[in-house]
C-alpha positions in Angstrom: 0.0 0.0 0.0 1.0 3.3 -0.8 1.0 6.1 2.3 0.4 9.4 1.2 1.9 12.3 2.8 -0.1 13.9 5.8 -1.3 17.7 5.5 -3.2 19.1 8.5 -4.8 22.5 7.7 -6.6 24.9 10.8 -9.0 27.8 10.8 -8.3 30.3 13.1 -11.4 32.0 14.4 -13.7 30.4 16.2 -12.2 27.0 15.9 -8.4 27.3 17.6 -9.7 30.7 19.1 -12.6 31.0 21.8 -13.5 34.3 19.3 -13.0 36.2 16.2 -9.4 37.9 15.6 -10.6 40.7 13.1 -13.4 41.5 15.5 -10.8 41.6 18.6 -8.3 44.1 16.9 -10.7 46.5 15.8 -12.0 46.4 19.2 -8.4 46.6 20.8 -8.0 49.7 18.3 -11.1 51.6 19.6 -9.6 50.9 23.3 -6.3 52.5 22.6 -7.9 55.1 21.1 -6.9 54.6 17.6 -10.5 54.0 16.1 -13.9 55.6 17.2 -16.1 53.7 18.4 -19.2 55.2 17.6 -17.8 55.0 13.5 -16.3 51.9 13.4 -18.0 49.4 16.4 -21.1 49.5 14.6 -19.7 48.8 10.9 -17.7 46.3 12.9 -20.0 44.2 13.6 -22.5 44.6 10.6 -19.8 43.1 8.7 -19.4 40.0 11.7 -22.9 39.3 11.1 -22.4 38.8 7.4 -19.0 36.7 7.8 -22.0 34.3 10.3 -24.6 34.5 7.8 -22.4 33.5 4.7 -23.1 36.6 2.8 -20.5 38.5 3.7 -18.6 40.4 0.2 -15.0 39.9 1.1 -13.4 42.7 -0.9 -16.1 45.4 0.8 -14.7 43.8 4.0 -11.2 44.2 3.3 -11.6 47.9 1.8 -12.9 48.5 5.6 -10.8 46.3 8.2 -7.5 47.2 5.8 -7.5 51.1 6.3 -6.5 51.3 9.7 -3.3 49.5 8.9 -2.3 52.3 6.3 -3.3 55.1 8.6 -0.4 54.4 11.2 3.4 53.5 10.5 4.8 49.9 11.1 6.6 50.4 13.9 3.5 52.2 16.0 1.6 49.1 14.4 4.3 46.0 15.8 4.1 47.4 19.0 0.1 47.5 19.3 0.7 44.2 17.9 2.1 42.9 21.2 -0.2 44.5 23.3 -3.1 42.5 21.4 -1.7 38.9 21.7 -1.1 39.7 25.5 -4.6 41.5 25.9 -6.7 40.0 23.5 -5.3 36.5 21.7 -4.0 34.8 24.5 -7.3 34.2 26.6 -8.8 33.1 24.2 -6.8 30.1 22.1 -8.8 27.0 23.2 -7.0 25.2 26.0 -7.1 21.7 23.5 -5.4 23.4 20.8 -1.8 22.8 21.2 -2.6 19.1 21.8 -5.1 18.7 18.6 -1.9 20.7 16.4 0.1 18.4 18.2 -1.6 15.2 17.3 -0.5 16.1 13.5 3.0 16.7 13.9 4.1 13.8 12.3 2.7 15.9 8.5 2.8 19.1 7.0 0.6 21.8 9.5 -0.8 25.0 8.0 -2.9 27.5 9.8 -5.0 28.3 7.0 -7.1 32.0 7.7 -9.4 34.8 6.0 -7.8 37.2 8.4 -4.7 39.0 7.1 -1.0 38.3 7.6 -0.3 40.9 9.9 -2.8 39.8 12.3 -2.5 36.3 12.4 1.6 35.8 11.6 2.4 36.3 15.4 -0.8 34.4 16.3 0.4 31.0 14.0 4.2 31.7 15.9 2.3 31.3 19.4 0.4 28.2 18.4 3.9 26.6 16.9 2.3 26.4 13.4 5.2 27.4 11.2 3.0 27.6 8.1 0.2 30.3 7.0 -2.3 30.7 4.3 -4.0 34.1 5.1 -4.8 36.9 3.2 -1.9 39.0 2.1 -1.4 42.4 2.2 0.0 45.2 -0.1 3.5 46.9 1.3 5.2 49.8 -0.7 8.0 50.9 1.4 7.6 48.7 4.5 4.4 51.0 4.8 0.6 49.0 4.3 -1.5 50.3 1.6 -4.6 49.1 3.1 -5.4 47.2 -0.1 -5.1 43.0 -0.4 -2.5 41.2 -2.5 -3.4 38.6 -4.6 -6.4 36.1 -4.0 -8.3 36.8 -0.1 -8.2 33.3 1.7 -11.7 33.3 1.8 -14.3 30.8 1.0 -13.3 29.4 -2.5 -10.5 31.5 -2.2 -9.0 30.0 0.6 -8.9 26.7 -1.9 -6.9 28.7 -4.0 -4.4 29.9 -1.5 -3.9 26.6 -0.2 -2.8 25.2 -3.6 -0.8 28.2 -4.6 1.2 27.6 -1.3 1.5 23.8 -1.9 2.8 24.6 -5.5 5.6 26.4 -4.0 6.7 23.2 -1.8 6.4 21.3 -5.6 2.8 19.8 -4.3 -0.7 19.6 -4.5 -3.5 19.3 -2.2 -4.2 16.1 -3.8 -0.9 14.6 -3.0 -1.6 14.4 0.4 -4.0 12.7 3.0 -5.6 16.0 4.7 -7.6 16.9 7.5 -9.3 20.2 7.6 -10.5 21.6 11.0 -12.9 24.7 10.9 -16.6 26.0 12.5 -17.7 27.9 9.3 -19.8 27.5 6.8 -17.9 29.7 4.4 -15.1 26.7 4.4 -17.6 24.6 2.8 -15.4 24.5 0.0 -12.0 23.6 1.4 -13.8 21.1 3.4 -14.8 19.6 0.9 -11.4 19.0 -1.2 -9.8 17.2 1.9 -10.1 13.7 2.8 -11.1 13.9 6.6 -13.0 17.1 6.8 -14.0 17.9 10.4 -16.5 20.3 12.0 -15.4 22.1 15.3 -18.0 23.6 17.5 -19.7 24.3 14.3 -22.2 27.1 13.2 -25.7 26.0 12.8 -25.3 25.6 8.7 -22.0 23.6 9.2 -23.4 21.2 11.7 -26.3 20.3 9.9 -23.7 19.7 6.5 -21.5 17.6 8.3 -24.6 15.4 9.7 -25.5 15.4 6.4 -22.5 14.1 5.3 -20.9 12.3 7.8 -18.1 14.3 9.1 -16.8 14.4 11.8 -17.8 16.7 14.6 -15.8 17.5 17.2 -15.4 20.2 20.4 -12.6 22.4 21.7 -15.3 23.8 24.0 -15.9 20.7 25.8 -12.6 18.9 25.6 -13.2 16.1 27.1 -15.5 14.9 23.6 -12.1 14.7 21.6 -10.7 11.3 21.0 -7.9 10.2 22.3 -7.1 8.3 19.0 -7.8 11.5 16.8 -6.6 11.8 13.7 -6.7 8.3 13.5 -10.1 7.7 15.0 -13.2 9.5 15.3 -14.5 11.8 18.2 -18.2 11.6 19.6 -20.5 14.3 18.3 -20.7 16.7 21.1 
């Protein structure tokens, strides 16, 4: 029998985090001051509710949550940075998710995220994932332009991104025996290109497709529903 390679690819929000991490830098931002609250909090969120309800127009989204990035220099921005992971990531990565990322060390581990490189870079270091697929953004200058680069990592998208960073390792998605671990609906479509896609804490829409379908369903909220045998076995539906 031939054994494929292992690939292991993670969302971010909402499945190794306890939250969103667009939603908690804009809200770090308005606490230091740098963003109104009464402009931005409100747009914030209208935008959140889209990203649930799989309607959410990606490029509108990034015109919006990119601006602040060109508005202050890189250094003021690396040093916020810092005070974010402290403040606002570290509470919330999901006690289980070293050991889950763990569990798949033995293959190729990507964090695989919508939300853009400067946010998440720092946040893939501090879960030990050396690997990211997340939406790019333009530089002239060492200075943000607020605009995206290339393809967003988002929905279909994030299909693309994966295989364009597999290309550069000489591989494809298909070379590989995957897992995919995510709660959203919009990764429908990555889920469904790997060959052990898996549901975690899952949105309503999600939960119902991977019933459907018989994925797996797991929880990072309730650790104690993981199996101990995962990737190799399955987990009890929460």
């Amino acid at each position: 029998m031939i054994h494929r390679p292992k690939l292991a690819l993670f969302d971010l929000d909402h499945t190794l985090l306890d939250g969103d991490s667009d939603v908690s830098w804009a809200e770090f931002l308005i606490e230091e001051g740098a963003l109104h609250p009464d402009e931005y909090h409100p747009r914030n969120q209208w935008f959140f509710e889209r990203y649930k309800d799989g309607t959410l127009d990606i490029h509108e989204f990034l015109e919006f949550q990119l601006a602040p990035l060109a508005a202050h220099p890189r250094a003021q921005l690396d040093a916020w940075h810092e005070a974010y992971m402290q403040r606002k990531i570290r509470p919330i990565i999901h006690a289980g998710a070293a050991d889950l990322i763990a569990r798949h060390r033995d293959g190729l581990v990507a964090l695989v995220t919508a939300t853009n490189r400067f946010i998440t870079a720092p946040i893939a270091r501090e879960l030990g994932i050396e690997n990211l697929v997340a939406t790019d953004i333009e530089e002239v200058g060492g200075a943000f332009t607020g605009k995206p680069r290339g393809t967003p990592s988002f929905r279909e998208g994030k299909v693309t991104c994966v295989q364009e960073w597999l290309a550069t390792l000489g591989r494809r998605l298909e070379d590989f025996e995957s897992w995919f671990y995510s709660d959203s609906l919009n990764d429908l479509p990555l889920l469904e290109r790997v060959t052990h896609p898996i549901a975690v804490d899952p949105d309503a829409t999600l939960r119902a497709k991977a019933a459907e379908r018989g994925w797996e369903i797991i929880s990072l909220r309730q650790p104690e529903t993981l199996s101990q045998a995962l990737p190799q076995g399955r987990a009890r539906n929460p």
